[in-house]
N, CA, C and O of each residue as an XYZ file, in Angstrom:
356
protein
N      10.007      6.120     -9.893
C       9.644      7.289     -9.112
C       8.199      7.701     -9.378
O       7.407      7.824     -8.443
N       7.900      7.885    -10.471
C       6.300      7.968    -11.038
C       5.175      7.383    -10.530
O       4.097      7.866    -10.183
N       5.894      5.488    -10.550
C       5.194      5.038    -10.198
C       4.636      5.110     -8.323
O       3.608      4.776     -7.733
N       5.649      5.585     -8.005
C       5.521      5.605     -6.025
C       4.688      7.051     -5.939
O       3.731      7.090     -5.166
N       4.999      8.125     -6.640
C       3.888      9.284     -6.466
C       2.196      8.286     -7.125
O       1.156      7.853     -6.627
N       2.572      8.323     -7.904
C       0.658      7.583     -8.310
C       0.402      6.927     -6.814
O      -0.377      7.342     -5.956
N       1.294      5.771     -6.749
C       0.814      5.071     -5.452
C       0.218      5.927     -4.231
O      -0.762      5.784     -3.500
N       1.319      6.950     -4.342
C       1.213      7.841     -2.808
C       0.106      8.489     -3.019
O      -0.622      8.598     -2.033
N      -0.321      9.044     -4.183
C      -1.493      9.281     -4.062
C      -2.692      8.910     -4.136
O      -3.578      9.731     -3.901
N      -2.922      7.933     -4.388
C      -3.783      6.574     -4.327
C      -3.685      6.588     -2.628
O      -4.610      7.120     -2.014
N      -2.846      6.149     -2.077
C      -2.899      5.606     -0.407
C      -3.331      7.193      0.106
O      -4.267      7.321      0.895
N      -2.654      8.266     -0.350
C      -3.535      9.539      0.137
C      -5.169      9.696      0.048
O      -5.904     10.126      0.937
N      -5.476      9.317     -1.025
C      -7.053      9.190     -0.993
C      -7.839      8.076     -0.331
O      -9.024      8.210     -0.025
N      -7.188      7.051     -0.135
C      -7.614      5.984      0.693
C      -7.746      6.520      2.333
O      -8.823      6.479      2.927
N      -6.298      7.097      3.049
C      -6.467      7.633      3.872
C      -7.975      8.649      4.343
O      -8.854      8.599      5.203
N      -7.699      9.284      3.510
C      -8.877     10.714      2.858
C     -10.137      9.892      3.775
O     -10.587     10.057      4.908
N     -10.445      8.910      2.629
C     -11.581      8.369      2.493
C     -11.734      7.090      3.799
O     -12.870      6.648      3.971
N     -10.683      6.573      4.611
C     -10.772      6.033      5.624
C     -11.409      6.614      7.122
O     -12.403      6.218      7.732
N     -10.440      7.705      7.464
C     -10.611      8.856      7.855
C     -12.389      9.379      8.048
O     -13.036      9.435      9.094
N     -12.749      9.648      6.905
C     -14.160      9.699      6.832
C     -15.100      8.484      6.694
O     -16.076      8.499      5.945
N     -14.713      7.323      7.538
C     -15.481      6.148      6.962
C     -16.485      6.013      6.097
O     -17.705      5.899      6.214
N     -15.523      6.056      4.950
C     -15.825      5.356      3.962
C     -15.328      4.295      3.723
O     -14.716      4.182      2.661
N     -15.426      3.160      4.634
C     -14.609      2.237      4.192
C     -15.262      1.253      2.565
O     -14.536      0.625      1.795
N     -16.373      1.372      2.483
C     -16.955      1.058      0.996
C     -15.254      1.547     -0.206
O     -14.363      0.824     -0.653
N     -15.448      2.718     -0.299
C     -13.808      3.318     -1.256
C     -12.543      3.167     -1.069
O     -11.626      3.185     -1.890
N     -12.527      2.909      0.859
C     -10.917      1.697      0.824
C     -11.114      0.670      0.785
O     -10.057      0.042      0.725
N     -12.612     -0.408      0.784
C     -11.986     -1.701      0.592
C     -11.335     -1.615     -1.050
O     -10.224     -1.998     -1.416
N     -12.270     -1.070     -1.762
C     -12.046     -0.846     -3.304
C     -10.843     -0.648     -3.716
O     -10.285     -1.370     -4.542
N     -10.231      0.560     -3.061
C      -8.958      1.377     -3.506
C      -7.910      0.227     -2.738
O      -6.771      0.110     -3.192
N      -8.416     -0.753     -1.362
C      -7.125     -2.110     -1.615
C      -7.183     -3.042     -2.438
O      -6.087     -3.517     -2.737
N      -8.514     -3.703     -3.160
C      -8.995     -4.839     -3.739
C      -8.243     -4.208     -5.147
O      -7.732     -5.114     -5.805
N      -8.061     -2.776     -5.777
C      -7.146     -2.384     -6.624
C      -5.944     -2.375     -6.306
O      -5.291     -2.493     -7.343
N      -5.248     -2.293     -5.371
C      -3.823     -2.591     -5.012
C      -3.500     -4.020     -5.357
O      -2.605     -4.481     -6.065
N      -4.654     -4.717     -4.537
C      -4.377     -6.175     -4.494
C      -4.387     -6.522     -5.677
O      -3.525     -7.354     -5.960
N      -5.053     -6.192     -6.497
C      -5.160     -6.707     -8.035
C      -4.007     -6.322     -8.665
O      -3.662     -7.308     -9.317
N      -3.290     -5.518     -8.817
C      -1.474     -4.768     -9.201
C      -0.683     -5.786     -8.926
O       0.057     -6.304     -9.762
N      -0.802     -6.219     -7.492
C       0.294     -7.095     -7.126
C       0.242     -8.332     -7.344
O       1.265     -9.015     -7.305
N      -1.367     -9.020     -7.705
C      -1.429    -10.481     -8.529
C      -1.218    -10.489     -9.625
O      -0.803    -11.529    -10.137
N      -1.522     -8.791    -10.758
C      -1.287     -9.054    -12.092
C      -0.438     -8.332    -13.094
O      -0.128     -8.563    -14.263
N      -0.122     -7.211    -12.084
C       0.886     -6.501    -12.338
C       2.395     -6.570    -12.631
O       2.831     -7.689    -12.359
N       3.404     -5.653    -13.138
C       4.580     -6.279    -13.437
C       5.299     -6.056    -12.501
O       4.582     -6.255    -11.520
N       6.229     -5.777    -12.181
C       7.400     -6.326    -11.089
C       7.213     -5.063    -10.864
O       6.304     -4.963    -10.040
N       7.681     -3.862    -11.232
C       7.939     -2.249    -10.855
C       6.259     -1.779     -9.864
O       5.986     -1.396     -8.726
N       5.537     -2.091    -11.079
C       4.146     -1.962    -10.300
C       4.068     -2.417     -8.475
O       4.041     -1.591     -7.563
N       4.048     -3.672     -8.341
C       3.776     -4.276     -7.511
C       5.184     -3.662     -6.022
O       5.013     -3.527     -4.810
N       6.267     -3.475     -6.764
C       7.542     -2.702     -5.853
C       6.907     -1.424     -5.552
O       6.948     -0.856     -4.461
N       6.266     -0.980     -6.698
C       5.607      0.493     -5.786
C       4.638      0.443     -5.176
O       4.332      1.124     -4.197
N       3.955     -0.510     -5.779
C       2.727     -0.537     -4.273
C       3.494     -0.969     -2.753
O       3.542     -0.298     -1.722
N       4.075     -2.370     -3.032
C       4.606     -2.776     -1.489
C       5.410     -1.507     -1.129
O       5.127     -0.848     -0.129
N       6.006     -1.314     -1.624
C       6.969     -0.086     -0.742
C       6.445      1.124     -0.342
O       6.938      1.809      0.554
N       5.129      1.509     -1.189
C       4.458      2.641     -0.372
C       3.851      2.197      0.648
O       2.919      2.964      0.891
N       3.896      1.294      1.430
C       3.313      0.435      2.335
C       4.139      0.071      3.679
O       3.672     -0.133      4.800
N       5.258      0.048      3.338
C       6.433     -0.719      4.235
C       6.765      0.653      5.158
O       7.004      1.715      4.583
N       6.763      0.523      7.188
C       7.006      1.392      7.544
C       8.265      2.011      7.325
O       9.024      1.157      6.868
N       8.741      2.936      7.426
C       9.738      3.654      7.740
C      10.685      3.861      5.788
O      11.662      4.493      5.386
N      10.126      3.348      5.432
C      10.381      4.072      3.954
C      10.002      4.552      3.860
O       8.848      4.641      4.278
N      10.738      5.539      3.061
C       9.967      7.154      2.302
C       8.842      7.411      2.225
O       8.354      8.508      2.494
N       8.172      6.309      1.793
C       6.798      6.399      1.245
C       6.076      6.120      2.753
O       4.848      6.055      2.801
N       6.553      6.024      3.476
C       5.451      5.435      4.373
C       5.013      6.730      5.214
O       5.636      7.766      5.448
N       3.248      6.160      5.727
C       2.592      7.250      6.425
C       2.179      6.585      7.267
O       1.471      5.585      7.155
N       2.692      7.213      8.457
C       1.767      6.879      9.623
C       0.640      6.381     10.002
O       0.533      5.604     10.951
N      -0.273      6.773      9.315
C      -1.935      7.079      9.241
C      -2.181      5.809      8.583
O      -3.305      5.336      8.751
N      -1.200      5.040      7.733
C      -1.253      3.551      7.391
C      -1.940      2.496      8.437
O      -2.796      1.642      8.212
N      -1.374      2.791      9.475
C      -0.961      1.452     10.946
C      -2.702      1.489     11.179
O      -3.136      0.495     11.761
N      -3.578      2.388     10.836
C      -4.608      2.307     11.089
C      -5.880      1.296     10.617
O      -6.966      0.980     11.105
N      -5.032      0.930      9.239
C      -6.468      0.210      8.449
C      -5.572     -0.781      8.072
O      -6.095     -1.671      7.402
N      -4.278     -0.919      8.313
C      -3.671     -2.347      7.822
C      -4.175     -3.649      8.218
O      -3.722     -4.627      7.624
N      -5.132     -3.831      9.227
C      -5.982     -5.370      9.351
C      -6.733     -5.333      8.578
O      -7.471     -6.305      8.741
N      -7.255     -4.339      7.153
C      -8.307     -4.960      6.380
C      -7.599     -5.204      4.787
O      -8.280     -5.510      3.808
N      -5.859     -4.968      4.750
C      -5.531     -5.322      3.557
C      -5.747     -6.714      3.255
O      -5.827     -7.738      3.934
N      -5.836     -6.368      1.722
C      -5.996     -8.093      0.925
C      -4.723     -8.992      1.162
O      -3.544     -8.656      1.278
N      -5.286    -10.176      1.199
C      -3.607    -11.170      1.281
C      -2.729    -11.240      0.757
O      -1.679    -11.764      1.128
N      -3.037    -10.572     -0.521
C      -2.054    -10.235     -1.719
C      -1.010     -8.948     -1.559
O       0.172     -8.851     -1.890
N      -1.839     -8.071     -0.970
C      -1.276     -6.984     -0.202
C      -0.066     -7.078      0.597
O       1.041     -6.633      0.294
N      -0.443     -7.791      1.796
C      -0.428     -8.258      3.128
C       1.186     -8.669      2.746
O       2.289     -8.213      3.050
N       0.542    -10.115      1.662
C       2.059    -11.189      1.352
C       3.482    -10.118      0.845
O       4.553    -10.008      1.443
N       3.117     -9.528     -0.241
C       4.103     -8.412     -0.840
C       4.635     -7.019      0.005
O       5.650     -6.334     -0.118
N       3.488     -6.938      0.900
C       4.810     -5.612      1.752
C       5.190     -6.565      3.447
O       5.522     -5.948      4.459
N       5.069     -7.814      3.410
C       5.859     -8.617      4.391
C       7.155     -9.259      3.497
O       8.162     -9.735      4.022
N       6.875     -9.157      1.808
C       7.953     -9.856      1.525
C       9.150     -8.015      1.369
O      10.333     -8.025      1.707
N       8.570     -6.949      0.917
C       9.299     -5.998      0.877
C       9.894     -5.679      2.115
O      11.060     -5.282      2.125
N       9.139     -5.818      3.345
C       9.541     -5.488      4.958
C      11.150     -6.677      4.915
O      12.026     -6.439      5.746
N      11.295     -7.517      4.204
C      12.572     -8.233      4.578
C      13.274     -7.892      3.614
O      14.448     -7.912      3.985
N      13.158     -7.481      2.205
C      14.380     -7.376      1.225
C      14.765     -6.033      1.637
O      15.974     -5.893      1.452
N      13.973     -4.516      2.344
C      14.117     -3.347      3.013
C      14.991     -3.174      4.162
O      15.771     -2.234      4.317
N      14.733     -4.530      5.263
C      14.881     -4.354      6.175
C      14.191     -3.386      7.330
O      13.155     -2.842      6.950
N      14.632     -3.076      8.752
C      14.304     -2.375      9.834
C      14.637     -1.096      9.459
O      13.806     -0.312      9.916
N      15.531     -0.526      8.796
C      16.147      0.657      8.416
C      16.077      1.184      7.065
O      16.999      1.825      6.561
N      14.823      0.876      6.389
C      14.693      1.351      5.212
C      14.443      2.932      5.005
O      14.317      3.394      3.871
């Protein structure tokens, strides 16, 4: 649970800072996501993908906007969470 508030607020400031193009502080604040989910431990990397995945809890709208510039690492882990979640998460 801890870990999905940190996340959420992490993707809140990314938003923040998207929003105001800055994209300089979201490529950063994904190239740090992306780095969680290559080196991070299992819980880590579940809270990043899942604050990511639509229609879960964690998810924000305001996401669908900058998702063509996540890292592949990103990308790979909330397409692999979008299937263990499902359509109805």
């Amino acid at each position: 649970m801890l870990l999905h508030l940190l996340v959420a607020d992490l993707r809140r400031m990314l938003l923040d800072r998207f929003q105001a193009d800055d994209m300089t502080a979201v490529i950063a604040g994904l190239s740090v996501l992306d780095l969680a989910l290559r080196d991070g431990d299992r819980q880590v990397q579940n809270a990043v993908a899942v604050s990511f995945v639509e229609d879960s809890q964690w998810w924000d709208p305001r996401m669908a906007s900058f998702i063509d510039i996540w890292p592949s690492g990103l990308s790979a882990e909330v397409t692999r969470q979008r299937a263990i979640l499902g359509p109805s998460a």
